[in-house]
N, C-alpha and C positions, 0 to 999 in steps of 0.2 A: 867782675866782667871777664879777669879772665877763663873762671873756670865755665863758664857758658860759651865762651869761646870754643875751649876744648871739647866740650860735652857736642856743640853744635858739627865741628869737624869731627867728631867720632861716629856721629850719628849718621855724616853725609858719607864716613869712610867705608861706616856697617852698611849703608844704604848702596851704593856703587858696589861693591862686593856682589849683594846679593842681588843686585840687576845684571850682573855678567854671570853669576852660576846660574840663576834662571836662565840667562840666553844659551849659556854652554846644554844644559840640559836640553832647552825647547829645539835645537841644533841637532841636538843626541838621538830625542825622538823622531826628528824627521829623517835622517838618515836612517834609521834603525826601521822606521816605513817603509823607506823606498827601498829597502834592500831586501825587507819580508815580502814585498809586491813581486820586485827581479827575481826572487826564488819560488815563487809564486805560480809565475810565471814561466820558468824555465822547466818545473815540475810539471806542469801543465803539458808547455812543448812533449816532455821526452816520454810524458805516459801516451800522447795523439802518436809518436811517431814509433813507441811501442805495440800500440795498434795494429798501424798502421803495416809495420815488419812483420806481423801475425797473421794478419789477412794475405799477404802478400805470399809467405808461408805456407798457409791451407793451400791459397791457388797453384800453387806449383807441384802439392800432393793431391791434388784434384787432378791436376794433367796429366801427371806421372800414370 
């Protein structure tokens, strides 16, 4: 009996383990999401507002 003891708390100790590295992981990927989104994101902004210095640009060598 006792060695199904040990065997059953080894299984439950491998089993806890690998429910917290899955959470660490499934944790890892969402942040690693939102942060490819916020870059994403910010990439987007500074190419519009590249643009947007460029047009701005031309028109002041148009008036000139």
């Amino acid at each position: 009996m006792l060695q199904i003891s040990k065997l059953y708390q080894s299984r439950n100790d491998w089993r806890k383990k690998a429910v917290e590295r899955a959470d660490e992981i499934r944790e890892y990927r969402k942040t690693t999401e939102r942060h490819k989104a916020t870059i994403a994101k910010l990439k987007q902004e500074l190419k519009e507002l590249k643009q947007q210095l460029n047009q701005e640009e031309i028109k002041k060598n148009v008036i000139k």
